[in-house]
C-alpha positions as CSV (number, residue, x, y, z in Angstrom):
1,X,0.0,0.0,0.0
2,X,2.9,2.2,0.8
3,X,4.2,1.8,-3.0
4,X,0.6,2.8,-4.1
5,X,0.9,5.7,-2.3
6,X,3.9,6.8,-3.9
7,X,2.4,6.4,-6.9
8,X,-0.1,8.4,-6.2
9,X,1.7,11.0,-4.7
10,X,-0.3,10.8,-1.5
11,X,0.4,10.4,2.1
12,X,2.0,7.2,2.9
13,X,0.3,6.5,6.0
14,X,2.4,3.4,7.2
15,X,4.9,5.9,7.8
16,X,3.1,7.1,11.3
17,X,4.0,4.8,14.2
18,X,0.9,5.4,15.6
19,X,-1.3,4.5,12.7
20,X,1.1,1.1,12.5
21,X,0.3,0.2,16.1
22,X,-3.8,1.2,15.6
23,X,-3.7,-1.3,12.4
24,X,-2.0,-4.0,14.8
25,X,-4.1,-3.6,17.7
26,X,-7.4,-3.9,15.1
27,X,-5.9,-7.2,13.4
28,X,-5.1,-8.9,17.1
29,X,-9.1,-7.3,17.8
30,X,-11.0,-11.0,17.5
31,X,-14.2,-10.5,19.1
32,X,-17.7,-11.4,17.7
33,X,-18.7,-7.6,18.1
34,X,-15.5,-6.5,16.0
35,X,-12.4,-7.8,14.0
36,X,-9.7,-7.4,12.2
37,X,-9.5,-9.0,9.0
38,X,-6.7,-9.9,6.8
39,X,-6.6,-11.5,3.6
40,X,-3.9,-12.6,1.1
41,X,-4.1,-14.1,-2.3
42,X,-0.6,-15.8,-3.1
43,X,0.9,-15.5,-6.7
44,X,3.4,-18.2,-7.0
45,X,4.4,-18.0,-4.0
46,X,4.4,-13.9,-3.8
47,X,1.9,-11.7,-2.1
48,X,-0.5,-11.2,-5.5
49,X,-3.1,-8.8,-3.7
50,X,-3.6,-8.1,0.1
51,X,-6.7,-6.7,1.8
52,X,-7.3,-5.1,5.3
53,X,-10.4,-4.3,7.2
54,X,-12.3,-4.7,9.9
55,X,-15.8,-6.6,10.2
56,X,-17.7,-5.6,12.9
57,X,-21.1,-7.7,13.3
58,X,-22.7,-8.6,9.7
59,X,-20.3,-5.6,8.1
60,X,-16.7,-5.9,6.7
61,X,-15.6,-1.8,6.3
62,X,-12.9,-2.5,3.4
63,X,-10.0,-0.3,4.5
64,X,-6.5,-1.1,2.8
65,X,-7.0,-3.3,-0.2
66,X,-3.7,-3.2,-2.4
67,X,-2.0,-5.7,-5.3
68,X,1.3,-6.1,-6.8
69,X,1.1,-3.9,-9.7
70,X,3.2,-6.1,-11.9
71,X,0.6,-8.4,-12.4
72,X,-2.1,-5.7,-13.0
73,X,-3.6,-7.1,-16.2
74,X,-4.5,-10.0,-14.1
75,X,-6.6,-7.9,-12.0
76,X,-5.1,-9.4,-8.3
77,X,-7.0,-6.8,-6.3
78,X,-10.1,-7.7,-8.1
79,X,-10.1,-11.4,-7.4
80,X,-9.4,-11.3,-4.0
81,X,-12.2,-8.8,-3.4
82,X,-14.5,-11.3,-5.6
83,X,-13.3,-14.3,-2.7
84,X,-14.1,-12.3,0.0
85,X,-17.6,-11.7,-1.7
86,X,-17.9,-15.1,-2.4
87,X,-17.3,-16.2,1.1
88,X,-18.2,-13.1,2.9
89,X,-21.6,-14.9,4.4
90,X,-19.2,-18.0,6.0
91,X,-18.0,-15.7,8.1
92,X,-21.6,-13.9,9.2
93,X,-20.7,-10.6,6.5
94,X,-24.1,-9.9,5.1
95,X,-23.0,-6.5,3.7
96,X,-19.6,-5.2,2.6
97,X,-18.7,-1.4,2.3
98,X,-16.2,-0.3,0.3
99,X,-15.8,3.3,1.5
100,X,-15.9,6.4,-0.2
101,X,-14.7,7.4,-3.9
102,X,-15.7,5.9,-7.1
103,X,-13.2,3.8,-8.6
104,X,-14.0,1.7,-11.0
105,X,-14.0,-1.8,-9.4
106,X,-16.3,-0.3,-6.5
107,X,-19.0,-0.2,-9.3
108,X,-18.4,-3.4,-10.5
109,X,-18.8,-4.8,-7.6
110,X,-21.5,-2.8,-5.5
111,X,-24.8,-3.6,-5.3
112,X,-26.0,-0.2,-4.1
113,X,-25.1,2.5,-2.5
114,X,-25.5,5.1,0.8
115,X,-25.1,8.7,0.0
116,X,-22.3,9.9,2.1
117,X,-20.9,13.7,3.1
118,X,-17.7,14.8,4.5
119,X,-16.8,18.1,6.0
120,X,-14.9,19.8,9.1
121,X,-15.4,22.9,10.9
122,X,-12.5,25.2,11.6
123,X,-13.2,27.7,14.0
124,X,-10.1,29.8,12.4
125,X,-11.5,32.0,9.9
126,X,-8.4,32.3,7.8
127,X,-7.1,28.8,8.4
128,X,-10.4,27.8,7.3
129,X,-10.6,30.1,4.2
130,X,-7.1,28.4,3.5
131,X,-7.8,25.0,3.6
132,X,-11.1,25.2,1.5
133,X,-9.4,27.1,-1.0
134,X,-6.7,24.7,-0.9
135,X,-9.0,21.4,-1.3
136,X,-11.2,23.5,-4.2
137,X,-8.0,23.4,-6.2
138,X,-6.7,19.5,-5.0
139,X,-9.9,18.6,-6.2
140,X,-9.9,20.4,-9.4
141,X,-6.7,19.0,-10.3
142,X,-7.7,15.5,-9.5
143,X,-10.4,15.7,-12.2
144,X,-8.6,17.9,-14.6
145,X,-6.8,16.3,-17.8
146,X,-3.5,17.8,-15.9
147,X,-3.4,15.5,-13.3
148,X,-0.5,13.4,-14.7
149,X,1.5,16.5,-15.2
150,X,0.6,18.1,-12.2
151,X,2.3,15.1,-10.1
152,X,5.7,16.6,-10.8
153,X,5.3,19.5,-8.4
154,X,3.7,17.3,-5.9
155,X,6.2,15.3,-5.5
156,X,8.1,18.3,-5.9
157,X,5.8,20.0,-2.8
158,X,6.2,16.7,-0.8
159,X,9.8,16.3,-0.6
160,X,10.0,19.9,0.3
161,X,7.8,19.1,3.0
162,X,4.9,21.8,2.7
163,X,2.4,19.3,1.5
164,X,2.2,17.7,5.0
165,X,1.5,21.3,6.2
166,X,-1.1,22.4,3.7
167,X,-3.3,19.1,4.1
C-alpha cells in the first residue's frame, strides 16, 4: 500500500508509528462484536493482492486493499475482493462497504449504494478560508486532464515538506 501511495503522490500512512500500532491492535481485535481482517491471495508464492479491514457484526468496512502492480492485467485486487464476496456470508458478512470514492472496481462490484458527506469545521477563519481554498483546487486538479502533469510539483511540494502542512 505504501508503494501505491507513492504512486499516487499521497500520504503514505504506514509511515506514522501510531497509525502502525492502531492497524496491529485492530488485526489482534477478534471479538464477535468487532475484528480485524486480513486476507492474502498468493501469486506463485508472492503476495498477488492483500486486503485489510475490519468486520464488525454482519459488516466488513474494506479499509487497505492493495495488489502487486506487476501483475495488473491479471486484476489481483479484483479477485481477492470477488473471494471475499464469495465467502463473505461464511463468516456472518451480510453487507460489505467499500468506503468512499468511485473507482471503477467499486462499481463493478456494489450492489447499491449510501449517499455519504464529508466536512470539518475550523473555527479559524483564515485557516479555514485556506484550507477550502486549498482542497477546491486539490480537487480540481484531481479531475482535470493535468493531473498526470501536475504530479511533478507534488512530489516536488512533498519532498519539500509543505504538502504535509497544507493538508
Amino acid at each position: 500500500k505504501s508503494e501505491q501511495y507513492r504512486r499516487s503522490a499521497l500520504t503514505d500512512l504506514f509511515t506514522y508509528d501510531w497509525i502502525v500500532s492502531l492497524l496491529k491492535g485492530i488485526w489482534q481485535t477478534q471479538t464477535p462484536k468487532f475484528a480485524g481482517v486480513l486476507s492474502v491471495m498468493y501469486v506463485d508464492g508472492k503476495v498477488g493482492a492483500i486486503h485489510f479491514g475490519m468486520q464488525s457484526g454482519p459488516l466488513l468496512h474494506s479499509w487497505f486493499p492493495a495488489y502487486d502492480v506487476s501483475l495488473g492485467k491479471y486484476s489481483p485486487g479484483s479477485a481477492l475482493l470477488l473471494f471475499l464476496l464469495q465467502h463473505a456470508a461464511e463468516h456472518g458478512v451480510t453487507c460489505v462497504d467499500l468506503g468512499k470514492g468511485g473507482d471503477d472496481y467499486k462499481r463493478m462490484f456494489a450492489t447499491g449504494g449510501i449517499p455519504l458527506a464529508e466536512g470539518g469545521v475550523d473555527t479559524r477563519l483564515v485557516s479555514g478560508a485556506v484550507t477550502r481554498g486549498w482542497r477546491r483546487v486539490r480537487e480540481w486538479v484531481r479531475q482535470s486532464p493535468l493531473r498526470e502533469q501536475a504530479r511533478v510539483p507534488i512530489r516536488w511540494l512533498q519532498r519539500m515538506g509543505d504538502w504535509a502542512a497544507l493538508r
